[in-house]
C-alpha positions as CSV (number, residue, x, y, z in Angstrom):
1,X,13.5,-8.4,-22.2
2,X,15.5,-10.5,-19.1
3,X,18.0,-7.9,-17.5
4,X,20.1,-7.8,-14.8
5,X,19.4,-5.3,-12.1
6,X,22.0,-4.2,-9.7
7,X,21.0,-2.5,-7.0
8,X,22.0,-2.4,-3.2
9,X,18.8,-3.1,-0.9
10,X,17.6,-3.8,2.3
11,X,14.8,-5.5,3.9
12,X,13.8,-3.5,7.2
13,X,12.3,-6.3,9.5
14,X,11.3,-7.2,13.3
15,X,10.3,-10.2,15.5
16,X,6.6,-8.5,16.2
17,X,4.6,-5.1,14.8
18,X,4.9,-2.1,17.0
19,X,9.0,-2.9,17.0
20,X,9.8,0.3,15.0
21,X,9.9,-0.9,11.9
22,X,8.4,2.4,10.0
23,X,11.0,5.0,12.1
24,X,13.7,2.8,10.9
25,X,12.7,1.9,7.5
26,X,11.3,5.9,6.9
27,X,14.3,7.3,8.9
28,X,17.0,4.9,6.7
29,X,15.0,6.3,3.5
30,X,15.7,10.0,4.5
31,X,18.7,9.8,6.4
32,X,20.5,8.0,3.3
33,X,18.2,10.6,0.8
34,X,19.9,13.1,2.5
35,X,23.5,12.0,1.4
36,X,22.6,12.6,-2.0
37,X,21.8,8.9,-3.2
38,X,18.2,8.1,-4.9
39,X,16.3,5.9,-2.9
40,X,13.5,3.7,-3.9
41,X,10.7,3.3,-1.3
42,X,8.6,-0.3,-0.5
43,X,6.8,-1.6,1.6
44,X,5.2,-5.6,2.1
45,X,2.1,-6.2,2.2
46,X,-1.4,-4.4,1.3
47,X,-0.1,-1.1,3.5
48,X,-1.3,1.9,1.9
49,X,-0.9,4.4,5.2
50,X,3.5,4.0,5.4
51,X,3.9,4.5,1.6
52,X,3.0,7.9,2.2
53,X,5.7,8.3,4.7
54,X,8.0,6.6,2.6
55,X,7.1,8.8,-0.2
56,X,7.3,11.6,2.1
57,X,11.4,10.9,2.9
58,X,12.2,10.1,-1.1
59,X,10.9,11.9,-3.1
60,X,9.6,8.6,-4.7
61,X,6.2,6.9,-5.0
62,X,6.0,4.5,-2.4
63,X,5.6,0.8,-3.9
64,X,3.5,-2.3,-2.2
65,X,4.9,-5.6,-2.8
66,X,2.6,-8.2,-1.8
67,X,2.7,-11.8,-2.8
68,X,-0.6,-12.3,-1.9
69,X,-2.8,-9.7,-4.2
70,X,-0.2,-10.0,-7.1
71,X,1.0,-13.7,-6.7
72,X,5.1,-14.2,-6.3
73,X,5.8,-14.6,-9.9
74,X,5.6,-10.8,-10.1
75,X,7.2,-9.5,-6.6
76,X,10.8,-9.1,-8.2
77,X,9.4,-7.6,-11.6
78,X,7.4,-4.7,-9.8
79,X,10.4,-4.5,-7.4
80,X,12.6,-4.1,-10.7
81,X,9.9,-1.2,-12.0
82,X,10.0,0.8,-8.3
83,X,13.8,0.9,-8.6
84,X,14.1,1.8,-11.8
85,X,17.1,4.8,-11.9
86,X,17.7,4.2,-7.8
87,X,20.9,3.9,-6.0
88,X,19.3,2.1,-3.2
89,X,16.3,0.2,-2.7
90,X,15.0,-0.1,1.1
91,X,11.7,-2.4,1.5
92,X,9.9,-2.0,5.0
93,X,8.5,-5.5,6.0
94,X,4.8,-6.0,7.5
95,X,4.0,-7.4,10.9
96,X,6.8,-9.9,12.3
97,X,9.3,-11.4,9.8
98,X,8.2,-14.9,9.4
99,X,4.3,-13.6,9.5
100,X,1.8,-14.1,6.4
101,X,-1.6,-14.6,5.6
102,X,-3.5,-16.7,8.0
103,X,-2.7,-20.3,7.5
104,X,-0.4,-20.2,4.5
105,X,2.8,-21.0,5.7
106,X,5.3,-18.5,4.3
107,X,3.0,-16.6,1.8
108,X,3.1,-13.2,2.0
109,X,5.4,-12.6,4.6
110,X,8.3,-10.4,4.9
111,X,10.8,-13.4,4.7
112,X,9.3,-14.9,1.6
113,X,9.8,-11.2,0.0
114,X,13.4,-11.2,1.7
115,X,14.2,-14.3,0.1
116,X,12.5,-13.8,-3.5
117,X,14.7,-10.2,-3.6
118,X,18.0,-12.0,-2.1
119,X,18.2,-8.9,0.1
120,X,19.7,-8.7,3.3
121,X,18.0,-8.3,6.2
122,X,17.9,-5.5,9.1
123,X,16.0,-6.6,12.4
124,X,14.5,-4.0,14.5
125,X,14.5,-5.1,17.9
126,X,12.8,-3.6,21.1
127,X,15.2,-3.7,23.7
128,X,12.6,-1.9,25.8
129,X,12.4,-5.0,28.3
130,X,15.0,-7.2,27.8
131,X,18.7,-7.4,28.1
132,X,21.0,-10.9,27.6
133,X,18.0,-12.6,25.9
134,X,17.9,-10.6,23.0
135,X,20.8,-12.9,21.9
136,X,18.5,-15.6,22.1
137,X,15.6,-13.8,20.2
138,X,17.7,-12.7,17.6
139,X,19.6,-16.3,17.4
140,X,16.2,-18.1,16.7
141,X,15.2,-15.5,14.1
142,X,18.3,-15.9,12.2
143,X,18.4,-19.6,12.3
144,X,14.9,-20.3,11.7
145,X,15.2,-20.3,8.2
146,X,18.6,-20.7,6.4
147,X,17.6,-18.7,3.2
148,X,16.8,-15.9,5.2
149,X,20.0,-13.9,5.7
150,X,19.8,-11.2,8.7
151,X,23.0,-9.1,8.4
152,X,22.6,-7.1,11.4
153,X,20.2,-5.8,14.4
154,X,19.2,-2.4,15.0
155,X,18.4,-1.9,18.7
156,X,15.4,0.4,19.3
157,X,13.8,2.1,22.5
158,X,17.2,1.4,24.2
159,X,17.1,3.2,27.9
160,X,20.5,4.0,28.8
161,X,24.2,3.7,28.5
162,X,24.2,0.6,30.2
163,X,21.4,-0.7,28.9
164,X,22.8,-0.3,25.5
165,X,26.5,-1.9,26.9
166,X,24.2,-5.3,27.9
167,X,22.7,-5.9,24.6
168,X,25.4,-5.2,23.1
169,X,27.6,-7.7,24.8
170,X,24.5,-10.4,24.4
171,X,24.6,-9.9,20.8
172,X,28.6,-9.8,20.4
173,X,28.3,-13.6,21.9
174,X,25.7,-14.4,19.3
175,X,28.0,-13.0,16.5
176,X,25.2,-10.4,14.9
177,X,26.6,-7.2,14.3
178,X,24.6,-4.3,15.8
179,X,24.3,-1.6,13.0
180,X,22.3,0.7,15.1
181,X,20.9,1.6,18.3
182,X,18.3,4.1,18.8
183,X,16.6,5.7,22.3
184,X,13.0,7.2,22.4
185,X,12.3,9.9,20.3
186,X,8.9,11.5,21.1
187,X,9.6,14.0,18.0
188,X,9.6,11.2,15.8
189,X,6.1,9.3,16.6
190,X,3.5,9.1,14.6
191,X,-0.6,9.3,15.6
192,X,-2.4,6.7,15.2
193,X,-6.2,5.9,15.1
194,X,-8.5,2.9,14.1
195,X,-7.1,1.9,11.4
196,X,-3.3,2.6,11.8
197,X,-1.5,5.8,11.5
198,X,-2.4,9.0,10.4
199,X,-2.1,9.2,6.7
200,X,0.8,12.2,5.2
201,X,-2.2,13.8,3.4
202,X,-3.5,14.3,6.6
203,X,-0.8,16.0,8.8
204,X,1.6,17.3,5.9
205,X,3.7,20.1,8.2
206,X,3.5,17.7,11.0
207,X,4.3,14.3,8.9
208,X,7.5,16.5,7.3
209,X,8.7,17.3,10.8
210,X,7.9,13.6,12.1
211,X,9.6,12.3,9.3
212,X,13.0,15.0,10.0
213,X,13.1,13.5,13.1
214,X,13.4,9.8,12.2
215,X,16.1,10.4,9.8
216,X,18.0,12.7,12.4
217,X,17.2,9.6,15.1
218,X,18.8,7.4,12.4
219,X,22.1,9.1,11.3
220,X,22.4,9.9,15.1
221,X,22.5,6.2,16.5
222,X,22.8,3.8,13.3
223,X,26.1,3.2,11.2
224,X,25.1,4.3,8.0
225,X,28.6,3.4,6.1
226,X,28.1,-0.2,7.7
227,X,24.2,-0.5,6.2
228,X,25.1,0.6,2.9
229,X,27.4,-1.9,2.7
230,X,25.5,-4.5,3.6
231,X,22.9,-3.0,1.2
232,X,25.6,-3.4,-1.9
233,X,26.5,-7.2,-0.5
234,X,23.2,-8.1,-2.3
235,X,23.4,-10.2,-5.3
236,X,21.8,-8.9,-8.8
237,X,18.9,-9.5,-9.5
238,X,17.4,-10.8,-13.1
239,X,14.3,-10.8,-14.6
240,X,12.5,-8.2,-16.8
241,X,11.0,-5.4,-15.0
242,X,7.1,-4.7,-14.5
243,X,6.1,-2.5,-17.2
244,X,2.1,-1.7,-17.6
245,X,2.1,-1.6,-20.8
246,X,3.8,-5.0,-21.6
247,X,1.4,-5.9,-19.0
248,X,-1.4,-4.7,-20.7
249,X,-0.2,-6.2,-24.0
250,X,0.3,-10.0,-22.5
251,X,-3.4,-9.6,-21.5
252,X,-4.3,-9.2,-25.1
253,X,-5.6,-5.5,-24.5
254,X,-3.9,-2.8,-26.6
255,X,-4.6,0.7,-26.0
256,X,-7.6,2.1,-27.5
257,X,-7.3,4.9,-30.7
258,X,-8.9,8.1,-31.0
259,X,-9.1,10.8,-28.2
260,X,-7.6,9.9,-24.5
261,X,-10.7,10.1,-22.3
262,X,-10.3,12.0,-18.5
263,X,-9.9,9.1,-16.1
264,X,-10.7,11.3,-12.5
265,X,-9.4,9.9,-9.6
266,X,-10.5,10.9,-6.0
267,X,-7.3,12.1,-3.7
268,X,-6.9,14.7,-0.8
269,X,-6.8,13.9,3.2
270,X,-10.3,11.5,2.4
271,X,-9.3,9.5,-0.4
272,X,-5.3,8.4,0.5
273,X,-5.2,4.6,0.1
274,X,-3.6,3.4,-4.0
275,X,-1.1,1.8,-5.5
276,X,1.2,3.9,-7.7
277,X,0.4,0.9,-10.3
278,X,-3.2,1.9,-11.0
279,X,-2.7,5.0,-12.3
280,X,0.0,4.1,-14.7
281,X,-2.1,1.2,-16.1
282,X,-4.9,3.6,-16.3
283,X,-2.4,6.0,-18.7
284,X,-0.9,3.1,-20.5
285,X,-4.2,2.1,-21.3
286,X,-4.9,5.5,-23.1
287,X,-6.4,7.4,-20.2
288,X,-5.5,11.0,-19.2
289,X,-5.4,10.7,-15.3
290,X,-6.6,14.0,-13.6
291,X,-7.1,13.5,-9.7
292,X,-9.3,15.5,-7.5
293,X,-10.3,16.3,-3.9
294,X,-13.6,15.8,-3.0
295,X,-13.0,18.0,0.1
296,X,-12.0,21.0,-2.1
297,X,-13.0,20.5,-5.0
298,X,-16.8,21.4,-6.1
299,X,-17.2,19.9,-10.0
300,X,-14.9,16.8,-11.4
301,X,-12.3,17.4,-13.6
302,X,-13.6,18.9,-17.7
303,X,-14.6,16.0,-19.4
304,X,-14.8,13.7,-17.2
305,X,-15.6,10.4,-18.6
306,X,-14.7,7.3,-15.9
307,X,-14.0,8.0,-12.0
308,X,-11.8,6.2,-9.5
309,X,-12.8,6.8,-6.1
310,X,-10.1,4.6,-3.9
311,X,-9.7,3.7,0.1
312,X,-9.5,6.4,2.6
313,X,-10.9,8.0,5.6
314,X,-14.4,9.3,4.2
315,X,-16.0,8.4,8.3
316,X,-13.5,11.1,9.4
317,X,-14.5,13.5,7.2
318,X,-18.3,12.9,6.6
319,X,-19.6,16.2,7.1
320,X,-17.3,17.9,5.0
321,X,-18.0,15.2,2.3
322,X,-21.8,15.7,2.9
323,X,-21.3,19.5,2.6
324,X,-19.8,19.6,-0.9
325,X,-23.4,18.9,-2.8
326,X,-22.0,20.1,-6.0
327,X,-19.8,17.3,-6.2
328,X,-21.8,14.9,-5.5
329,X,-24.6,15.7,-7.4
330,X,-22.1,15.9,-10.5
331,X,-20.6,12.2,-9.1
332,X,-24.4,10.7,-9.3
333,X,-25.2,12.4,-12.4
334,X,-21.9,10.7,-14.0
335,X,-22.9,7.7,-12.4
336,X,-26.5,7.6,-13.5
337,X,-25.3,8.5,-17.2
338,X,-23.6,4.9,-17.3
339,X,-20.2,6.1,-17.1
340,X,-17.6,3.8,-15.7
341,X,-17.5,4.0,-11.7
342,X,-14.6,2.0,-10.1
343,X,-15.2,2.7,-6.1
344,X,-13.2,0.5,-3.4
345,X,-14.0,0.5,0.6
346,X,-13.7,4.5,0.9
347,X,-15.3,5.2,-2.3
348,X,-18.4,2.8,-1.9
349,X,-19.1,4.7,1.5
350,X,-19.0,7.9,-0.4
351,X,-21.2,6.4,-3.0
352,X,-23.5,5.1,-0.4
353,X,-27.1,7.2,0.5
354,X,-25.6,8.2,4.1
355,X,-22.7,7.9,6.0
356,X,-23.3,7.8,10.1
357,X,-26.2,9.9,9.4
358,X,-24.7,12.8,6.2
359,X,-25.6,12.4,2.8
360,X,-23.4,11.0,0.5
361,X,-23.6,10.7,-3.2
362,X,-26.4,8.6,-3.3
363,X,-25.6,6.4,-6.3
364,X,-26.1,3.4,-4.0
365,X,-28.9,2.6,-1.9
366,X,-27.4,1.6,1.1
367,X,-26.4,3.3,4.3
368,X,-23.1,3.1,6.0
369,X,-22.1,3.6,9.7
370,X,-19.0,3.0,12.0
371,X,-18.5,0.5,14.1
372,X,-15.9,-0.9,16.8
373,X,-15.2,-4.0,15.0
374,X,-12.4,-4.5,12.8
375,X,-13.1,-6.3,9.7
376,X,-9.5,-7.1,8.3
377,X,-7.7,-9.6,5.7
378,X,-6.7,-11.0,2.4
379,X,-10.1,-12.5,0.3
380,X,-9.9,-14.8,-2.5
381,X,-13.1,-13.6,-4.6
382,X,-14.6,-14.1,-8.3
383,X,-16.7,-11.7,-10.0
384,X,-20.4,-12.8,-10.0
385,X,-21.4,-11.0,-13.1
386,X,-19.9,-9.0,-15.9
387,X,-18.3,-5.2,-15.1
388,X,-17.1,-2.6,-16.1
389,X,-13.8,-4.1,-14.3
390,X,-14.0,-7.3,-14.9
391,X,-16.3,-10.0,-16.7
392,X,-18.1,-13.0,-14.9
393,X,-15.6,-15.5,-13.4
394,X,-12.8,-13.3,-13.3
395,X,-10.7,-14.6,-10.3
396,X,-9.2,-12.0,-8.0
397,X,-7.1,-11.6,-5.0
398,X,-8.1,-8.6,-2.5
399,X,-8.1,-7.4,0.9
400,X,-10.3,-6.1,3.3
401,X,-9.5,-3.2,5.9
402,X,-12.1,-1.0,7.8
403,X,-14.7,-0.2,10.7
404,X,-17.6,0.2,8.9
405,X,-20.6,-1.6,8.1
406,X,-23.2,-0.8,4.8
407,X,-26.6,-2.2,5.2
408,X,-27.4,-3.8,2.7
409,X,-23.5,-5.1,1.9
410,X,-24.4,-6.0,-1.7
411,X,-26.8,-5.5,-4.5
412,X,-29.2,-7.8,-6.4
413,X,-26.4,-7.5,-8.4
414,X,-23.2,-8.0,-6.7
415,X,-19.6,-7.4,-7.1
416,X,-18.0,-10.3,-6.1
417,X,-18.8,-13.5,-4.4
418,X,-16.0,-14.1,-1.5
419,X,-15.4,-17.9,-1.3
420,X,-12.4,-17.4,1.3
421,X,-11.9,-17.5,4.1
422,X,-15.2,-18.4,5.8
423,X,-18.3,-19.5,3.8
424,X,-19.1,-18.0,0.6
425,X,-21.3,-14.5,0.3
426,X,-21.3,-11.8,-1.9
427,X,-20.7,-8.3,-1.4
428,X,-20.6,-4.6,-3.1
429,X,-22.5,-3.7,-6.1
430,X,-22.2,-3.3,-10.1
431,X,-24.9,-1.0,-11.3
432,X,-24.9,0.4,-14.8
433,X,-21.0,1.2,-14.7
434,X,-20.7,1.1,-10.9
435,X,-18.5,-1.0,-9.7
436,X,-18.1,-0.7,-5.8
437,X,-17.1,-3.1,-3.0
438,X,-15.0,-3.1,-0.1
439,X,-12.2,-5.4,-1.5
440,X,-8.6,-3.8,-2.3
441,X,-7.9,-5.3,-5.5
442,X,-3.9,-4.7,-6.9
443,X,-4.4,-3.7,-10.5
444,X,-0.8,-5.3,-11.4
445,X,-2.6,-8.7,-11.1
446,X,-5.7,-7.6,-13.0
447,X,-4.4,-5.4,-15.6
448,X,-7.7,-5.7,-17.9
449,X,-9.4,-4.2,-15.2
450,X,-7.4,-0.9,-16.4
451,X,-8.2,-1.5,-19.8
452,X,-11.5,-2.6,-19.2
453,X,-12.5,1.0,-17.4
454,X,-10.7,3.0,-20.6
455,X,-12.5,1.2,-22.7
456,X,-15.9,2.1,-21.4
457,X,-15.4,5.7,-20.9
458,X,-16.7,8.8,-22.0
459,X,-14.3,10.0,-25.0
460,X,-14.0,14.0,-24.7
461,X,-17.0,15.7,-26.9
462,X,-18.9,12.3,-26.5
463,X,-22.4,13.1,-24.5
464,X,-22.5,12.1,-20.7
């Protein structure tokens, strides 16, 4: 059903990453929270770490929209979905404005998203080291491209009074309205480590305090009155909102009858990195999703009949991993009993004989260790042989983020054969119902893969 949705938003950009988009964007989310409205958390691109933040200052999942893993023709739609019941909608934008995949022109980038949403746009600028050629910075961002409409600047790691008067004067020539300027706040940084920052699940008392602070820096040096009204300038929007079950249904895979089998799916401080999508496929599918945390938890949820064992940290926590030996004796007896097995990055390392030396679950032959090379982006991929996710041919879009290396990368069966970028391989493994690799794959875009995983599980009273 086409509907019209009417909401105010705003698209939290900068010219570069390490600008402050996440203070801003988090500290809008909270600070406007805080006055009562419902706000509806997002973030571009395949992020999985600021969500959590996001999350943390709403109250809200936090959403990924990214055109690359879940193609364009379904950004506003799952946009539509995350907002559902908001008052305001506040998307925090990846790397610089105008950045995307590799070689792909706009695609994936935080102005495509700006321009598919017809959202205004809020540029975080470091004034750190610069003072009358901000107007020129700002100038070129706004004019660059015509359908991208920046409706103000917010000034960030301003050092003085003065400092603040000449930007402000720079920008007054250029006619862009400064909606905020903000000073250095050591109470509101975040830690970061090799692959970002510190997930919430990680640092709770010490995410909630960070995350206090950025709305306090926020309602202390923006103008909140002047960004909600830009937020409510935004046009409607139309278009039927992402729904999983109607996205379930246009794949030609209703939910199954008879009992709802026990979908487990790994959480905790290890296992941080989903998308709020999966598990509500996974439900509209027919599953009862129970999570779990590996790091506390010594037997898998009763009845458990598929598992989901998503990204994470599992090198920081190794030998707390390794020392649970219940659990993952139960995991490889699940595994070895054919049950459905859907393991991405973090959860093929767990799956994996050893990690940097501790056992792991075992289920795979293949060791894992860290390493100081960064193996990041978006992969174009097609399954080489049937799974319990997908069957052969299956086309997919994914991504790639982490520091690790498995020896051997794939099976004699693998999961998927990578045919960009670079030349082709294949990586990860599909065993019996194992289905592990290190590609991210957005479940919006492959909804079968939900239904797919139900179907094949364990029902409750079946044997295991």
């Amino acid at each position: 059903m086409v509907s019209t949705l009417r909401i105010p938003r705003l698209v939290v950009a900068a010219p570069s990453s390490g600008s402050g988009k996440t203070t801003v964007a988090t500290g809008l989310m909270a600070a406007f929270t805080g006055r009562g409205l419902t706000v509806s958390p997002h973030k571009a691109g395949p992020d999985y770490i600021d969500p959590g933040y996001h999350a943390l200052a709403t109250g809200r999942p936090g959403r990924n929209l990214d055109a690359y893993l879940c193609g364009t023709e379904l950004l506003g739609p799952l946009f539509a979905h995350g907002a559902a019941g908001a008052d305001l909608a506040v998307v925090e934008g990846v790397m610089g404005l105008y950045d995307g995949a590799a070689g792909q022109g706009e695609l994936a980038s935080t102005a495509q998203l700006a321009k598919a949403l017809r959202a205004p746009v809020v540029l975080v600028v470091d004034g750190s080291s610069q003072s009358r050629s901000v107007a020129a910075l700002v100038h070129g961002f706004a004019s660059w491209d015509p359908e991208v409409r920046i409706g103000g600047v917010i000034l960030n790691k301003v050092g003085s009074d003065r400092h603040e008067e000449l930007l402000r004067e720079a920008l007054d020539e250029a006619g862009v309205d400064v909606l905020g300027v903000l000073r250095r706040t050591p109470q509101a940084a975040t830690p970061s480590r090799h692959l970002g920052l510190v997930p919430v699940a990680e640092r709770e008392p010490d995410a909630v305090a960070a995350v206090a602070a950025m709305a306090e820096q926020v309602r202390a040096g923006c103008d909140l009155d002047a960004l909600w009204a830009l937020a409510r300038s935004a046009p409607p929007l139309t278009g039927a909102p992402w729904d999983p079950a109607g996205a379930l249904a246009g794949a030609g895979t209703p939910p199954p009858s008879g009992p709802r089998p026990v979908v487990a799916v790994a959480g905790g401080a290890a296992f941080t990195f989903s998308y709020a999508e999966h598990a509500e496929l996974l439900t509209a599918a027919g599953a009862e999703v129970v999570p779990f945390d590996p790091l506390r938890d010594e037997h898998l949820p009763e009845s458990t009949g598929a598992l989901v064992i998503g990204g994470g940290f599992p090198e920081v926590y190794a030998p707390e991993l390794s020392a649970n030996a219940a659990l993952r004796a139960e995991v490889a007896a699940l595994a070895a009993a054919g049950a459905p097995v859907a393991a991405e990055c973090a959860g093929l390392l767990y799956l994996a004989r050893e990690l940097d030396g501790a056992p792991m679950c075992g289920v795979l032959d293949a060791s894992a260790r860290m390493t100081e090379r960064l193996t990041l982006g978006y992969r174009d991929a097609v399954a080489v042989g049937d799974s319990v996710l997908a069957p052969a041919g299956t086309r997919v879009s994914g991504h790639e983020f982490h520091r690790t290396r498995l020896e051997p990368g794939a099976g004699t069966a693998p999961a998927w054969g990578v045919v960009r970028p670079g030349p082709p391989r294949t990586e990860g493994f599909v065993q019996g119902g194992v289905h592990a690799s290190y590609l991210h794959v957005h479940w919006a875009a492959l909804p079968t893969a939900a239904a797919r995983l139900v179907a094949h599980a364990v029902r409750p009273g079946a044997p295991v």
